[in-house]
C-alpha positions in Angstrom: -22.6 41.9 -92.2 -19.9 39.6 -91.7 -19.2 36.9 -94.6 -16.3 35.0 -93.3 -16.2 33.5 -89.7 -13.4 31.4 -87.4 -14.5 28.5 -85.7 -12.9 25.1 -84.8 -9.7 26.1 -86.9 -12.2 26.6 -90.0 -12.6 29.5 -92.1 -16.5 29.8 -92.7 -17.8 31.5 -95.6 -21.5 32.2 -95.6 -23.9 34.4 -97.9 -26.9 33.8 -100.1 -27.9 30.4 -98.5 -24.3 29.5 -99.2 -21.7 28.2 -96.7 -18.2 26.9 -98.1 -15.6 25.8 -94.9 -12.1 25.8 -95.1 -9.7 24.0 -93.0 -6.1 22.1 -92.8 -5.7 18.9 -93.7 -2.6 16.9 -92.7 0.7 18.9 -93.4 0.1 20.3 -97.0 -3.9 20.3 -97.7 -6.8 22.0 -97.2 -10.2 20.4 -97.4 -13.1 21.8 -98.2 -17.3 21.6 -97.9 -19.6 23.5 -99.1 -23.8 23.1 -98.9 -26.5 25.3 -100.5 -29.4 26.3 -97.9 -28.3 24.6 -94.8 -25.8 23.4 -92.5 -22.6 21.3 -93.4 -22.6 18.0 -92.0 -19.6 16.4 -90.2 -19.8 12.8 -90.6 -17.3 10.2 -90.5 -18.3 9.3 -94.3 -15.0 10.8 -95.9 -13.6 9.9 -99.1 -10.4 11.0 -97.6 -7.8 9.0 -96.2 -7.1 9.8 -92.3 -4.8 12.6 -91.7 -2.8 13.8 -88.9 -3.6 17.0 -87.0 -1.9 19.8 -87.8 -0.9 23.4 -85.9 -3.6 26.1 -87.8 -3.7 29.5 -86.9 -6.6 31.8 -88.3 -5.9 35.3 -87.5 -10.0 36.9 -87.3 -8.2 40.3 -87.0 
């Protein structure tokens, strides 16, 4: 069984009904998400300030 997954440029962690997401933000962050027993929602409702894109590279070596 496979915990961690790549997808989007996000490093997804799931096990036990828990998934935790990992992913760049702007030039020197990471954000993450995490949500007991479901799915994580992507919504424009941030309490982040806009950030510019960023070159990511996951390796899922």
């Amino acid at each position: 069984m496979d915990f961690f997954t790549v997808a989007n440029g996000k490093l997804i962690f799931e096990n036990n009904g828990e998934t935790l997401q990992i992913e760049a933000w702007d030039q020197n962050s990471l954000r993450t998400s995490s949500r007991m027993m479901g799915e994580i929602q992507d919504t424009d409702k941030k309490a982040l300030f806009p950030y510019e894109t960023s070159d990511l590279h996951l390796d899922n070596s």
